[in-house]
N, C-alpha and C positions, 0 to 999 in steps of 0.2 A: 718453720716448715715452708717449703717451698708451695709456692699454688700452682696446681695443673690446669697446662694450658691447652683448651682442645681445638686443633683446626676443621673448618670446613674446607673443601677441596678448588675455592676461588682462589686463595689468597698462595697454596701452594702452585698453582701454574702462573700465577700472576707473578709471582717473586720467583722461580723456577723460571720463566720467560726470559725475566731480567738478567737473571743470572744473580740473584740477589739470596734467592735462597737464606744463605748465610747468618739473614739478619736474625732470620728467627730465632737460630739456634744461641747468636750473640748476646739479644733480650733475654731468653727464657732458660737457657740453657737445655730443656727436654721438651720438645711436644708430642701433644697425642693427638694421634687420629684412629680412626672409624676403619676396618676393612673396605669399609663402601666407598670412603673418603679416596684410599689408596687404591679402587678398581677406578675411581672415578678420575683421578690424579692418571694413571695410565701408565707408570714408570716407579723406578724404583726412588724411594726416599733415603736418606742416610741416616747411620743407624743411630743417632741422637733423636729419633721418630720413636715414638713408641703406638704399639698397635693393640689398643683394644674394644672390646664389641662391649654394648648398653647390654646389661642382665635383662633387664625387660622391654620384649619384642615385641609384646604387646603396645607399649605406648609408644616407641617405635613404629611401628605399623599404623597408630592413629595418627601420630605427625606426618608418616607419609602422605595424607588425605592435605594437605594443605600444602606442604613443598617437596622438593624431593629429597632423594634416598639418604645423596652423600650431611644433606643439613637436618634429614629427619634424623639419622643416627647421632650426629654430633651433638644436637641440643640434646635426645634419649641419653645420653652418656654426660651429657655438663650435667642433666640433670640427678644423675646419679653419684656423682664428686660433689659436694660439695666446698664451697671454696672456688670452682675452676673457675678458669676466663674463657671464653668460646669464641673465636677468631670466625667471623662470618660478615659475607657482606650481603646475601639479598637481602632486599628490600620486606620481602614476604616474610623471609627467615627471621630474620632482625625484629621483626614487628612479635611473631610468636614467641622468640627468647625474649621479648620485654615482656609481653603481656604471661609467660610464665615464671618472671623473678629473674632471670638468667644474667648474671656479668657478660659484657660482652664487648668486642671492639669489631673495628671493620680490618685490611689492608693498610688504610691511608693511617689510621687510627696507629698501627705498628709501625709505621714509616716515622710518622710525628713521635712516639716513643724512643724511636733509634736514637732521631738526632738529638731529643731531649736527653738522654743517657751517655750521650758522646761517643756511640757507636760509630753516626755518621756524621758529617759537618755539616752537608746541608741536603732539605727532603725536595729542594727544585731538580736537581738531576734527575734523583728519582722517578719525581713524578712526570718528568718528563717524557724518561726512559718507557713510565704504564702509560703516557700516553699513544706512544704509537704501537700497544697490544687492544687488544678486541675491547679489554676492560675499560665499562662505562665509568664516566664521572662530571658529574656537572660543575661547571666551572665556580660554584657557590661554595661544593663540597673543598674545591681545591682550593677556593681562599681561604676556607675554615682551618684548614689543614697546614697551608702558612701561616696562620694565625697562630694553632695550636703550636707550631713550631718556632714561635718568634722569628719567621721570616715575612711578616706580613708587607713589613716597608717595601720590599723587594719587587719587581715589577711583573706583571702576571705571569704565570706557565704558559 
């Protein structure tokens, strides 16, 4: 059985920036997102996205109290699949899908799978590519991330 994989709304303008898009759909073959995620995204997704809302709004609406909309609903809905993996990168979000059980990855996290999968050959273009978008990343995160990739020999981004 395949596991569902739910995004938050960073990693689709992040990879949609690049033009990268693609990879997701190469890893995973289906992701899900959140209406919120897709009001949040601002554009349309192609139709290997699937769209749907967390049954309970309620705890939904409590996770809003700590982040916002598009990662309140995506963790409401991972936590409602069990099994999923939850594609999120803040720092705040991140921190409540751990402390709630949640699988989880970041962006960079999906990048380093690509190239691990043989999707892509190497995740330096890449991240090269997120570095001239808005998207943060500490230069710590980025040698972990050649690391995870076995391109750690290689010389920094």
């Amino acid at each position: 059985m395949r596991r569902t994989i739910i995004s938050d709304t960073s990693c689709l303008i992040v990879l949609s920036n690049i033009d990268e898009l693609e990879i997701l759909r190469l890893i995973y073959g289906q992701v899900t997102v959140t209406p919120e995620v897709i009001a949040e995204f601002g554009g349309s997704l192609p139709d290997w996205f699937e769209i749907l809302s967390p049954k309970d709004r309620s705890r939904q609406e409590e996770l809003e109290l700590e982040i916002d909309l598009g990662e309140a609903s995506s963790i409401a809905l991972a936590l409602e699949t069990p099994g999923s993996t939850l594609i999120i990168d803040d720092l705040r979000a991140r921190k409540v899908a751990e402390k709630l059980g949640l699988n989880f990855t970041g962006t960079l996290g999906v990048i380093a799978k690509a190239k691990l999968n043989g999707i892509i050959v190497s995740v330096k273009p890449i991240l090269v590519k997120i570095q001239s978008t808005k998207f943060r990343v500490s230069n710590e995160v980025l040698q972990n991330v050649l690391r995870e990739a076995g391109e750690e020999d290689r010389e920094t981004v």
